[in-house]
C-alpha positions, 0 to 999 in steps of 0.5 A: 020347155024353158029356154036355155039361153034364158035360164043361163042368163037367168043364173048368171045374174042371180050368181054375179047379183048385178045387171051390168056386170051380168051383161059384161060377163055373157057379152051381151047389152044389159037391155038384153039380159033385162029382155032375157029376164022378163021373158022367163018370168013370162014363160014361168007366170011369175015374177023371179026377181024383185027389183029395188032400184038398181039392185034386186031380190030373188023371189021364192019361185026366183030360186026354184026357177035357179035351182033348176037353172043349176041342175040343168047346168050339171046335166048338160055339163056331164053330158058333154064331159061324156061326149069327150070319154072313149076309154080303149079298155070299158064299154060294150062291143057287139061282134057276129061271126061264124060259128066257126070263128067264134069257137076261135076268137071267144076265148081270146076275147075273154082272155082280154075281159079279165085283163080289163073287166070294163071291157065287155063283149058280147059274140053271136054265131050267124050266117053271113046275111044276118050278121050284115043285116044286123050291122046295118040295122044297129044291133052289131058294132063289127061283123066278120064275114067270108063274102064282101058285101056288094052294098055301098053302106059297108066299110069293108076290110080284108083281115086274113083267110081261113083254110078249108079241109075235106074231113073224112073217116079214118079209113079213107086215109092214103086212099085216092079220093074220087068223086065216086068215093065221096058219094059211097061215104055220103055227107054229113050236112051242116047249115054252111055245107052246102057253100063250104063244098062248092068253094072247096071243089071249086078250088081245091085243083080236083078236075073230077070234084069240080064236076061233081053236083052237091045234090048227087052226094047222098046225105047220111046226117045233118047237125046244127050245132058246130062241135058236133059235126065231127062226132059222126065222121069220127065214129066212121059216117059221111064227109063234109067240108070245115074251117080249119080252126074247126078241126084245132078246137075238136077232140075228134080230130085224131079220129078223122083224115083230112083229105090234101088237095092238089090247091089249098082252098082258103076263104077270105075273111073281112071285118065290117062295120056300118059306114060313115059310122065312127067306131069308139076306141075299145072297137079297135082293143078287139079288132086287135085281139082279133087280128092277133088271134088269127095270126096265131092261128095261121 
């Protein structure tokens, strides 16, 4: 590979056509340009320049060798004019959240492409383990998560909380909910169940549910698809425990009874990102749509 420093000097005399003002122009001596010259022409095995005198001619491979210098001046001026674009509305954000979240934030999001066609977003639905995995390893710019990852390679904010409910069939309404009446209408299962139910019954102010063991509730259905979930208990089968915006986005929901706990059970909701890796603006158009989105949804 030619070296650059070499090429510059190189293009700066063909273009000033003087080794003495080249010299002034680069700051240098002009026993430097010369040494800069010859050192090219050995690395290229030809002669670039014929010198007459104090004065010279571009030989054939000479303007080749510049032709390129200039193409090599384009490029890397393009390149460092690129360095400098961080347009807040054009480019790619990859974002991971649950399934949950992303029945609520992607219209929102593309809501936001048509405003700004340039901006595009690309949203995967994944458990919380993958979505930190992928950030780390590159393949996703933001992720939203319900647990704080413990990890020092997270940045880490807290960005709001989601309200989780207790669905049951219509005819569970008004009736007091035991534990006995959770296992006689069974589970509909789901990949987040098993961890939206111990959060819920941890939290909900119920002293009989927080004793009751997951595994004892009899499973009547499992679906992993999220707007199907709420098909079954709609049609009278099983229970399970949702995000709230799950329930805004179903057509079921007046098919179904969500049960009042004695304490509202919310799971906290973070946004986070690789650490010490700096985010290009358009990062933060969606964490705003995202944070506007949620809000609205409070």
């Amino acid at each position: 590979m030619l070296n650059l420093n070499w090429l510059h000097t190189f293009k700066t005399l063909i273009e000033v056509g003087h080794f003495t003002h080249t010299a002034e122009k680069l700051y240098m001596t002009q026993p430097g340009v010369s040494q800069h010259i010859k050192k090219l022409e050995q690395a290229c095995g030809h002669s670039l320049i014929k010198r007459e005198k104090k004065s010279f001619e571009i030989t054939e491979q000479g303007q080749r060798v510049y032709d390129y210098a200039v193409q090599v001046a384009l490029t890397q001026a393009k390149l460092l004019d690129s360095l400098h674009f961080d347009d807040p509305y054009a480019g790619t954000c990859k974002l991971s959240c649950s399934g949950a979240l992303a029945l609520q934030l992607y219209p929102a999001l593309l809501t936001l492409q048509i405003n700004y066609p340039e901006l595009v977003t690309h949203l995967e639905a994944a458990p919380n383990d993958k979505i930190l995995n992928d950030i780390q390893n590159g393949k996703v710019d933001i992720g939203l998560v319900t647990q704080a990852p413990s990890a020092n390679g997270f940045h880490v904010e807290r960005i709001g909380t989601e309200p989780l409910c207790l669905i049951l069939p219509l005819r569970y309404k008004d009736k007091v909910l035991t534990a006995a009446s959770l296992q006689e209408c069974g589970l509909v299962k789901h990949p987040d169940a098993e961890h939206y139910l111990s959060l819920y019954f941890d939290l909900c102010g119920n002293s009989e549910l927080s004793k009751l063991n997951i595994d004892e509730i009899k499973t009547v259905s499992y679906v992993n698809q999220l707007n199907q979930i709420l098909l079954p208990i709609s049609l009278g089968i099983g229970c399970t425990v949702l995000p709230q915006s799950v329930l805004s986005n179903s057509s079921y929901r007046d098919k179904l009874y969500i049960s009042p706990p004695k304490q509202a059970v919310n799971e906290s909701l973070f946004l986070v990102h690789k650490r010490n890796r700096q985010l290009a603006r358009r990062h933060q158009t969606i964490k705003n749509k995202i944070l506007e989105q949620l809000k609205a949804n409070d």
